[in-house]
C-alpha positions as CSV (number, residue, x, y, z in Angstrom):
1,X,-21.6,-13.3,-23.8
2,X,-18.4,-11.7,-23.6
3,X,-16.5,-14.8,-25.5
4,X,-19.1,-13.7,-28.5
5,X,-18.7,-10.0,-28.0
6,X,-14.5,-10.8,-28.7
7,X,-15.7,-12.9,-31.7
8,X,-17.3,-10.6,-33.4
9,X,-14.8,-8.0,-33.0
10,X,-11.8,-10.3,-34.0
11,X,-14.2,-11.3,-37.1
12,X,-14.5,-7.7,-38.3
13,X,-11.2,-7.1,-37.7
14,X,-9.9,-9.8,-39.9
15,X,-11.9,-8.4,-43.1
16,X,-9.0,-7.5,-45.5
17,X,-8.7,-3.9,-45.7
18,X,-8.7,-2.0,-49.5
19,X,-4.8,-0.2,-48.3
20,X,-2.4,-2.5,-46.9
21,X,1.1,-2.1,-45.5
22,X,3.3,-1.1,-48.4
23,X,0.2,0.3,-50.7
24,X,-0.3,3.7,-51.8
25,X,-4.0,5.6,-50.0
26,X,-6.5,6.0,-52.3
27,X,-6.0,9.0,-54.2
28,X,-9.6,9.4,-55.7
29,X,-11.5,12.9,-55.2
30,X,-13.4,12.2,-51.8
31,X,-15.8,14.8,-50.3
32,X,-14.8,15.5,-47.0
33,X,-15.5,18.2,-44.7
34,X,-12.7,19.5,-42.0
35,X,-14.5,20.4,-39.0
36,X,-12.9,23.4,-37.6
37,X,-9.3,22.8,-38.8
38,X,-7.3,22.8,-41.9
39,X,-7.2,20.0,-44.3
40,X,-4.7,17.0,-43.7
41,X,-3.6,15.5,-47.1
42,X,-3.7,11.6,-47.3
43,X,-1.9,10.6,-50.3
44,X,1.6,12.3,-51.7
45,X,2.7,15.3,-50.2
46,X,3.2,18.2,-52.6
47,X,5.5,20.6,-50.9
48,X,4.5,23.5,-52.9
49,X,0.9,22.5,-52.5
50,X,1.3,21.6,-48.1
51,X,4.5,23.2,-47.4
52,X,5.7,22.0,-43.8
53,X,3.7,18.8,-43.6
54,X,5.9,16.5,-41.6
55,X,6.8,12.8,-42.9
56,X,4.2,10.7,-40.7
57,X,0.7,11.2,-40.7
58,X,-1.8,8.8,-39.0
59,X,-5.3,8.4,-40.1
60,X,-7.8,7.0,-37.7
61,X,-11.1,5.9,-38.9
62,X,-13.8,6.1,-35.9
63,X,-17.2,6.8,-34.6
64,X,-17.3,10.2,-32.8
65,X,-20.4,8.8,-31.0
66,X,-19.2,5.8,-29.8
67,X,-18.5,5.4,-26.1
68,X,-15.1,5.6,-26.2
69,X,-14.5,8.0,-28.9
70,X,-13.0,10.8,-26.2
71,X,-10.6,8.9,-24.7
72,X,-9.3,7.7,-28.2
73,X,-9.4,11.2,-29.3
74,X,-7.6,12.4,-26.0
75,X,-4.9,10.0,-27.0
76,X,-4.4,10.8,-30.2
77,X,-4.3,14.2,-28.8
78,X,-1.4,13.3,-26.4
79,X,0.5,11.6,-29.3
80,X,0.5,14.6,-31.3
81,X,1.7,16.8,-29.1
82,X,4.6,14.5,-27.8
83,X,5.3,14.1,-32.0
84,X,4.1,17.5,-32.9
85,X,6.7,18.5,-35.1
86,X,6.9,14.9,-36.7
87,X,3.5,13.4,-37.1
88,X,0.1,14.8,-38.0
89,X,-3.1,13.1,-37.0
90,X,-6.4,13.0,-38.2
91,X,-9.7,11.7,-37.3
92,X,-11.9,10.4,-40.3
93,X,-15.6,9.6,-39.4
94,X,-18.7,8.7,-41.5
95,X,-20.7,10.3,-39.1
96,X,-23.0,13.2,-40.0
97,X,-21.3,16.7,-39.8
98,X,-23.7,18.0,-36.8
99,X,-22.4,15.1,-34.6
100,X,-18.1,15.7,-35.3
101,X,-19.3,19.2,-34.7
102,X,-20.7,18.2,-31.2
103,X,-17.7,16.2,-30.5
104,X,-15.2,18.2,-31.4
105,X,-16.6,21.5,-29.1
106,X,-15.9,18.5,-26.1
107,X,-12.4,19.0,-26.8
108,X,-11.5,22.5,-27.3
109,X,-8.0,22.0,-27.0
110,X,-8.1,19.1,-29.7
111,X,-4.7,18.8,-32.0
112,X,-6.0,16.3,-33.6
113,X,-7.9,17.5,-37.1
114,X,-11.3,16.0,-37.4
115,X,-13.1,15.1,-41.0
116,X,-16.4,13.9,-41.9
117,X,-16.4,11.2,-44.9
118,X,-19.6,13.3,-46.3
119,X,-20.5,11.0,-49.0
120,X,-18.8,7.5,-46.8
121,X,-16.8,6.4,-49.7
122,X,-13.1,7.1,-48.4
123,X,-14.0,5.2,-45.4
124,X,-15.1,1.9,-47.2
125,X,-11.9,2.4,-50.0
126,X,-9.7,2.5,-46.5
127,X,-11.8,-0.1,-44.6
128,X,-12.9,-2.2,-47.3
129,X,-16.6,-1.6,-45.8
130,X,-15.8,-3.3,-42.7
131,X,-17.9,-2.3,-39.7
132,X,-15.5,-0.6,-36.9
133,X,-16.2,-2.2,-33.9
134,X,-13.1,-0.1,-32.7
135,X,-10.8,2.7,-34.3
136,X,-8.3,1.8,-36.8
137,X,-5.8,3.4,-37.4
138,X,-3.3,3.7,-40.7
139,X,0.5,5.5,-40.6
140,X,1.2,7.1,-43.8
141,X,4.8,7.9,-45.2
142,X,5.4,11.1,-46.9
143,X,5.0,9.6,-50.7
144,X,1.5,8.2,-49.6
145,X,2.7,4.8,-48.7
146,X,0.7,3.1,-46.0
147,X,3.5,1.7,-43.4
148,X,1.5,0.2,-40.8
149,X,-2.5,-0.5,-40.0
150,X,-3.8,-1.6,-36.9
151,X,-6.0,-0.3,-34.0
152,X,-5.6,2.8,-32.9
153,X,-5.0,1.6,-29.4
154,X,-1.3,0.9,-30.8
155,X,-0.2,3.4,-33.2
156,X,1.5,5.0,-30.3
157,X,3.5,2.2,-30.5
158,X,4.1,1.9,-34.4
159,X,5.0,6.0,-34.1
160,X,8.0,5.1,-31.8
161,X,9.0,2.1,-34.0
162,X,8.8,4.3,-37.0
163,X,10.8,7.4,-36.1
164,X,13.5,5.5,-34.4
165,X,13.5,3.2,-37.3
166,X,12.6,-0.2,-36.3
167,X,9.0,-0.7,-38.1
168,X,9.7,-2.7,-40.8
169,X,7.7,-2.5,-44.0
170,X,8.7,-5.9,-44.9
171,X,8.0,-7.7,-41.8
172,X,4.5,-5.4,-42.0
173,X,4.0,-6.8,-45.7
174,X,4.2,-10.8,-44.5
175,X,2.3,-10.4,-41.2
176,X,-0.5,-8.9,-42.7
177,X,-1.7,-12.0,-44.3
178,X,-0.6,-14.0,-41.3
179,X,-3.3,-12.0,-39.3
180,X,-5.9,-12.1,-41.7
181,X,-5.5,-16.2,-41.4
182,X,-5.6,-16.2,-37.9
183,X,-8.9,-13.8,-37.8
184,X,-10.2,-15.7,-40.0
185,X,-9.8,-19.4,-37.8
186,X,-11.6,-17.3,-34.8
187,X,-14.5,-16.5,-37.2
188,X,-14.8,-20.1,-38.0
189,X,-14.3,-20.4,-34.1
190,X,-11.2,-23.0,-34.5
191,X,-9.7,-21.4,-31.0
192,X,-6.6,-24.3,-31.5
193,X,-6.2,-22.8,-35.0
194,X,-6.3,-19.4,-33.8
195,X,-3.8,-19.7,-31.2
196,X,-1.2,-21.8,-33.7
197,X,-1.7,-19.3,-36.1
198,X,-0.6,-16.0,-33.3
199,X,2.2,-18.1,-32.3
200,X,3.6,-18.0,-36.4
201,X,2.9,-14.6,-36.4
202,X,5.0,-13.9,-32.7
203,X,8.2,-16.1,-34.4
204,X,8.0,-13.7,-38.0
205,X,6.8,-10.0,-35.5
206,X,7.9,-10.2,-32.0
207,X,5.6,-8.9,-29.6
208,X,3.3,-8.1,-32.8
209,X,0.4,-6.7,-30.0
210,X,-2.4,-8.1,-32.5
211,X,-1.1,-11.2,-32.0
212,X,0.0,-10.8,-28.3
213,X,-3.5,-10.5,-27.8
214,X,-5.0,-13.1,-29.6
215,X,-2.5,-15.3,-27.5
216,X,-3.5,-14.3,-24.5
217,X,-7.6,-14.7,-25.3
218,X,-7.3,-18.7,-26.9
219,X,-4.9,-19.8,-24.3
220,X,-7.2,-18.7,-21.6
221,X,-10.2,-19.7,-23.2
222,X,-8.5,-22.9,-23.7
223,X,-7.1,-23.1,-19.9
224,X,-3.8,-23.1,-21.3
225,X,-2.2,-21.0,-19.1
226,X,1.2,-22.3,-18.4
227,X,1.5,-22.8,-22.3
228,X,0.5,-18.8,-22.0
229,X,3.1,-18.1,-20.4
230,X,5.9,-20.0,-22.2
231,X,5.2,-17.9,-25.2
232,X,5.2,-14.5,-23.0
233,X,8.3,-15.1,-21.0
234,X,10.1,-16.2,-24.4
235,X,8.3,-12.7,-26.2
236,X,9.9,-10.9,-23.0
237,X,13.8,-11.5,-24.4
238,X,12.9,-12.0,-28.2
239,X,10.5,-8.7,-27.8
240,X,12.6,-6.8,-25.2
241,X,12.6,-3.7,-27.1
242,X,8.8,-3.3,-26.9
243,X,7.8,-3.0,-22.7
244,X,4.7,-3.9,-23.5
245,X,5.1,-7.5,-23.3
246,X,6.2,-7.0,-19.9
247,X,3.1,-5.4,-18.8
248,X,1.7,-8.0,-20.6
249,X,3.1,-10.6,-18.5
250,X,2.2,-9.0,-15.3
251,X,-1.2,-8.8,-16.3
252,X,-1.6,-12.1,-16.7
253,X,0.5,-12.9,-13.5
254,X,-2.0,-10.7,-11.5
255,X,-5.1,-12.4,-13.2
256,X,-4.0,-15.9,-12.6
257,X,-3.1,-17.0,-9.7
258,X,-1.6,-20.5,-10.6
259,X,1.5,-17.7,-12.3
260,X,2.1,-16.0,-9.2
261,X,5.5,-17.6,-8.7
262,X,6.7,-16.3,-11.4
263,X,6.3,-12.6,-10.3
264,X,9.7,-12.5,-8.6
265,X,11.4,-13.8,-12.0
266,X,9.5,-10.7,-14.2
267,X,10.8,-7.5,-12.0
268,X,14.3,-8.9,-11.6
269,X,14.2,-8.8,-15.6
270,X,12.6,-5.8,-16.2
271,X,14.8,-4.0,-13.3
272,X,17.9,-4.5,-15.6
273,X,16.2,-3.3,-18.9
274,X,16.9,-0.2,-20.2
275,X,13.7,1.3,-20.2
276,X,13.1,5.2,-20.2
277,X,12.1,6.4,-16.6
278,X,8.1,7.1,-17.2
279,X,7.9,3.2,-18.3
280,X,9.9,2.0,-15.3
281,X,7.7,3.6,-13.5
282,X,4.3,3.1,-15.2
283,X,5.6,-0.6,-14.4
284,X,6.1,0.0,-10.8
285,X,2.4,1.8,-10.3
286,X,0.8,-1.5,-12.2
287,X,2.5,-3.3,-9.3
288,X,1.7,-1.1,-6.3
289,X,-2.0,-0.9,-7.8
290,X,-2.0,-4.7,-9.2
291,X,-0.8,-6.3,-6.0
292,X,-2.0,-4.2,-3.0
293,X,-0.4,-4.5,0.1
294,X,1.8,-7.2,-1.5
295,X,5.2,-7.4,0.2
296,X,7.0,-8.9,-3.1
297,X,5.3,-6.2,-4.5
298,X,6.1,-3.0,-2.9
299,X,9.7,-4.2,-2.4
300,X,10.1,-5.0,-6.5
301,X,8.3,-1.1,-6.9
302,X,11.1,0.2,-4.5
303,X,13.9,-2.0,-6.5
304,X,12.4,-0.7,-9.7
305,X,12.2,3.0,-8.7
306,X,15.4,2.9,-6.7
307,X,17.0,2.0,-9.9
308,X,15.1,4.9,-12.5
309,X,17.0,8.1,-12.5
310,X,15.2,11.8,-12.5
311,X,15.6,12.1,-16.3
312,X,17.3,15.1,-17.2
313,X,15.4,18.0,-18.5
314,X,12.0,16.1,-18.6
315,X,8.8,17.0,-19.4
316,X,5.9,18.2,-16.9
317,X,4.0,15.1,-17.6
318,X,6.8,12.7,-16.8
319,X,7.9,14.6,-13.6
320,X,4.4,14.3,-12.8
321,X,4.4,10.6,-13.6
322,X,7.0,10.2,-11.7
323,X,6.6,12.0,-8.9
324,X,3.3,10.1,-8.5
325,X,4.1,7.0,-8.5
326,X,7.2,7.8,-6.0
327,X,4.3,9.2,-4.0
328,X,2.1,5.8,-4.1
329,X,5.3,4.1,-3.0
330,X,5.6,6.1,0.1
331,X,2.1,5.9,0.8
332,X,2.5,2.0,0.4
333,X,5.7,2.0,3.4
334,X,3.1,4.6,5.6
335,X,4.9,7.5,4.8
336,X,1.7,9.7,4.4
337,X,3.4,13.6,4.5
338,X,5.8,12.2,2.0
339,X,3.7,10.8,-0.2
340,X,0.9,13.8,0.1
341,X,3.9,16.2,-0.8
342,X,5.0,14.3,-3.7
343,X,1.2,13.8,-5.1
344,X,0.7,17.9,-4.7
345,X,3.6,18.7,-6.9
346,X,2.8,16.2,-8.9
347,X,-0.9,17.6,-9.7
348,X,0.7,20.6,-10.4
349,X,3.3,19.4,-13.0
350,X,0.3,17.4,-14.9
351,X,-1.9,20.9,-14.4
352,X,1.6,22.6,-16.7
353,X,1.5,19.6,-19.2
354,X,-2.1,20.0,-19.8
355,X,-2.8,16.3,-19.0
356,X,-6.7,16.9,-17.4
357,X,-7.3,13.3,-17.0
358,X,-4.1,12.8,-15.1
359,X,-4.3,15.8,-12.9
360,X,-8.0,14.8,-11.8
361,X,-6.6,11.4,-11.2
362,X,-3.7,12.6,-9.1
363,X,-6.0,14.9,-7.0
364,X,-8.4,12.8,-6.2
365,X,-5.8,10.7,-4.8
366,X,-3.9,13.5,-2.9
367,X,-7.3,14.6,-1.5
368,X,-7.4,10.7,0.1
369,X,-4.2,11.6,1.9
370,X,-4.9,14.7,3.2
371,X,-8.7,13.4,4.6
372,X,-6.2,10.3,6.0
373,X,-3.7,12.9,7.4
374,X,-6.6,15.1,9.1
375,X,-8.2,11.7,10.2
376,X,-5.1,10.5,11.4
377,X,-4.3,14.3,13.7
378,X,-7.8,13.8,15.0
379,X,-7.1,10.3,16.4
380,X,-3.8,11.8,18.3
């Protein structure tokens, strides 16, 4: 059941879409109605027209009913505010205006402007009537030039490479096709084809995450895992800008046992990457939370986090981010007053940064230490 539900998604994704990397976005009059919030141009920017529109915007096309429709637009919301004077985001839907309404009063603090496609013909000219399975998402220059499309799961991603100049509209334009192809062998169900076809695309995009993915789904539906990971440890160095191929890996080594040895291998390299400190140590929680109680583990957290310096003059949420995962390592070696100390200030910092989904997360796991602290006293 599940290999059919990732068919059919990978099938709808690969229907060509009507605005491609390097085309303009449809510029034709489209009824649209702005649901609490002031309306986002999506083709050239007119400065007298928009004054102060920055030079990204992202469109995302999505279902405001669909199950996972908040935590895409909470997000989105996160991205804009770490971009906020850069990037401006909108959320296009084609459903009715009573249900955006509904979703958008969920999320009050929302930065993200929300549109209804009234009459459901922008979304078809963007989509090419496709069916969205998932949101998808397109990054927009400033002359109305689509730079990138994808799921909205990785514009993050594509934001980063943009504004520090490494998305390349070029490489964009010739994978594009390369994608379509390799959709297109998984909706004739040709797995082999499928899986040749990600490895093109991995040699002309590094790391390319649609790709990445589709990797990672025919080689284990083919039990080809140790030709699974010849292409991710090579993606590790050729891709070693993007960290997501090294979460990647570690995924996969966590899933498969048969990998295991090579866990040692994976945080030796990523200790002596360059990373910024709140990927270091997103990479040392997926360890303390992928391996429990796992020696090689804990120790390559500790190597990890001994090496990730306090960044200077950093934001709530990565001193929170931080902080928490320093407290899960101290909680990991016993240290339980330690680790409940770090976790409170933690909360608080995510509390300052506005991040609600982290700051429940982090206090539900502070309120563990302190019932295993007062436990603990009671035993004495």
């Amino acid at each position: 059941m599940k290999y059919f539900a990732l068919l059919a998604a990978f099938a709808v994704a690969g229907i060509a879409s009507a605005a491609l990397p390097g085309d303009k976005t449809p510029v034709t009059p489209y009824k649209l109605q702005w649901v609490d919030c002031s309306p986002m141009p999506l083709g050239k920017i007119n400065d007298d027209i928009n004054p102060g529109i920055p030079d990204l915007r992202a469109v995302v096309f999505m279902y405001t009913r669909s199950e996972d429709a908040k935590y895409t637009a909470e997000m989105l919301d996160s991205l804009r505010r770490r971009f906020q004077k850069q990037l401006l985001i909108a959320i296009i839907t084609p459903d009715n205006v009573s249900d955006a309404e509904k979703f958008r009063k969920q999320l009050p603090d929302l930065r993200v402007r929300l549109a209804v496609d009234q009459e459901r013909k922008l979304t078809p000219d963007f989509m090419n009537n496709s069916i969205m399975l998932f949101p998808m998402a397109f990054l927009i220059d400033r002359q109305g030039t689509v730079l990138w499309r994808g799921e909205a799961v990785d514009l993050p991603e594509a934001v980063e490479l943009q504004l520090d100049g490494k998305l390349s509209l070029n490489t964009q334009k010739k994978v594009d096709p390369m994608i379509y192809k390799m959709q297109q062998s998984m909706r004739d169900g040709n797995m082999f084809k499928a899986l040749e076809s990600a490895v093109e695309i991995l040699k002309v995009d590094p790391g390319n995450p649609a790709a990445l993915r589709m990797a990672v789904f025919t080689a284990e539906s083919l039990n080809q895992v140790n030709y699974l990971w010849q292409i991710i440890n090579h993606q590790l160095t050729a891709a070693k800008h993007l960290p997501r191929v090294s979460f990647t890996a570690l995924d996969l080594i966590r899933r498969r046992g048969e990998l295991r040895k090579y866990l040692p291998h994976l945080i030796d390299w990523f200790a002596q990457q360059p990373y910024p400190s709140t990927v270091r140590c997103a990479f040392a929680d997926n360890l303390l939370n992928g391996f429990p109680f796992d020696a090689q583990a804990v120790l390559g957290a500790e190597k990890i986090l001994a090496s990730t310096p306090m960044p200077i003059n950093a934001l709530p949420s990565q001193m929170g981010q931080i902080l928490a995962v320093r407290a899960r390592l101290k909680y990991a070696y016993g240290d339980l007053k330690a680790a409940e100390a770090d976790l409170a200030e933690a909360v608080e910092y995510f509390k300052h940064a506005g991040e609600k989904r982290s700051a429940e997360t982090a206090s539900y796991q502070l309120q563990y230490f302190r019932t295993l602290i007062k436990h603990l006293k009671m035993e004495q």
